[in-house]
C-alpha positions as CSV (number, residue, x, y, z in Angstrom):
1,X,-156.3,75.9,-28.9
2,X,-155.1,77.8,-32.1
3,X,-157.2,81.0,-33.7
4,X,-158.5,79.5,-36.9
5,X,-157.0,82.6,-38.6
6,X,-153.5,81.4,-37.6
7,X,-154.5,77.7,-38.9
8,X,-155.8,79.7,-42.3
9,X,-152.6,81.6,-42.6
10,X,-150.4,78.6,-42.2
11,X,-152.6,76.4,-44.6
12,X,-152.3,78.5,-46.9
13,X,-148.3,79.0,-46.6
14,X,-148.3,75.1,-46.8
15,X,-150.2,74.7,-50.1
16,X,-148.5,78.0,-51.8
17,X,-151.7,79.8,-52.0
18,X,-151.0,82.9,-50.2
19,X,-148.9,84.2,-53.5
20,X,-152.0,83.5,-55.0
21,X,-153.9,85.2,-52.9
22,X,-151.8,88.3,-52.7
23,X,-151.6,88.4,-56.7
24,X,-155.2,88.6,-57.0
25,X,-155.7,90.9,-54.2
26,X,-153.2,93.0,-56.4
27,X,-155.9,93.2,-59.5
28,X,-158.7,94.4,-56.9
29,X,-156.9,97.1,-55.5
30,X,-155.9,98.1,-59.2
31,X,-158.4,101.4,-59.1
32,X,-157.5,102.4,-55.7
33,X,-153.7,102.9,-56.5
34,X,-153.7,104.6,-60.1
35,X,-157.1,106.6,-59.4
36,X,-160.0,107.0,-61.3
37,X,-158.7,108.4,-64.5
38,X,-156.5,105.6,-65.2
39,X,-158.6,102.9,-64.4
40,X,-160.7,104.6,-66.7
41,X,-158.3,103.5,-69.8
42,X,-156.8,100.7,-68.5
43,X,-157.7,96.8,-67.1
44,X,-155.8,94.4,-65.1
45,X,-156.0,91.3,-66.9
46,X,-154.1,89.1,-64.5
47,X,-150.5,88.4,-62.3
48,X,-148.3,85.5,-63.1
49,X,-145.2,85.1,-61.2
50,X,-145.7,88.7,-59.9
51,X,-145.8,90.2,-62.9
52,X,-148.9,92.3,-63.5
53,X,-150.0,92.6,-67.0
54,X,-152.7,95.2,-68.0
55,X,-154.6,96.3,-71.4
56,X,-154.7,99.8,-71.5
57,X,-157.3,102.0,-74.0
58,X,-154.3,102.3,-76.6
59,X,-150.5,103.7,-77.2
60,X,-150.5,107.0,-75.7
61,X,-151.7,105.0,-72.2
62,X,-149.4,102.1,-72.7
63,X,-146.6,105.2,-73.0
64,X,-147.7,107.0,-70.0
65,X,-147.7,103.8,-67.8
66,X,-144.6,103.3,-68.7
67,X,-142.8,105.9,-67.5
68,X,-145.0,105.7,-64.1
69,X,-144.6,101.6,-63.8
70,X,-141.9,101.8,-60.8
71,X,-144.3,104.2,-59.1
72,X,-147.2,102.2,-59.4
73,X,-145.5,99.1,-58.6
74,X,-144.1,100.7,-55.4
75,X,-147.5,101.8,-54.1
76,X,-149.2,98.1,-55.2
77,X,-147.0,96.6,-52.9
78,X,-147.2,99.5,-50.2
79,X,-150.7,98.5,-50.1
80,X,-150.4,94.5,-50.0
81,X,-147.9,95.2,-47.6
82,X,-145.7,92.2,-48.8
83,X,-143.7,92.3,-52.2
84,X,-146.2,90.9,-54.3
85,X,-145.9,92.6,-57.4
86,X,-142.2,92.8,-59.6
87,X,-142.9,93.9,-62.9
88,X,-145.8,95.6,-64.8
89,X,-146.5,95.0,-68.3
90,X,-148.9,96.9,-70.3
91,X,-150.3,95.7,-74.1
């Protein structure tokens, strides 16, 4: 008899859904990766493709992100443990 987490797991790798899964679970842990301050000016708005795009209070933040993204995207994916996200993209 199979653990119906191991059913789950492979349901979901049949219908394409973990991606989906992961990609959302990406947005939640948003606050927990950048900290406080910079959820503070900023708001995931969604992940398509693995590309993460965020609104951020205005230009100096969008700046700032920018030269952080690589960072941010390493620890995002640290924390998913799988490759989830591959680009950030802030407006």
């Amino acid at each position: 008899m199979e653990h119906i987490g191991g059913t789950l797991k492979k349901l979901l790798k049949e219908e394409e859904l973990e991606n989906e899964i992961y990609q959302q679970k990406a947005i939640d842990l948003w606050e927990e990766v950048v900290g406080k301050r910079i959820r503070e000016n900023t708001e995931p708005i969604e992940v398509q493709f693995g590309v993460m795009t965020v609104r951020t209070k205005n230009s100096v933040w969008k700046q700032e992100l920018q030269l952080q993204k690589l960072d941010i995207i390493k620890l995002l994916n640290k924390k998913l443990i799988k490759t989830t996200i591959k680009d950030l993209r802030f407006i």
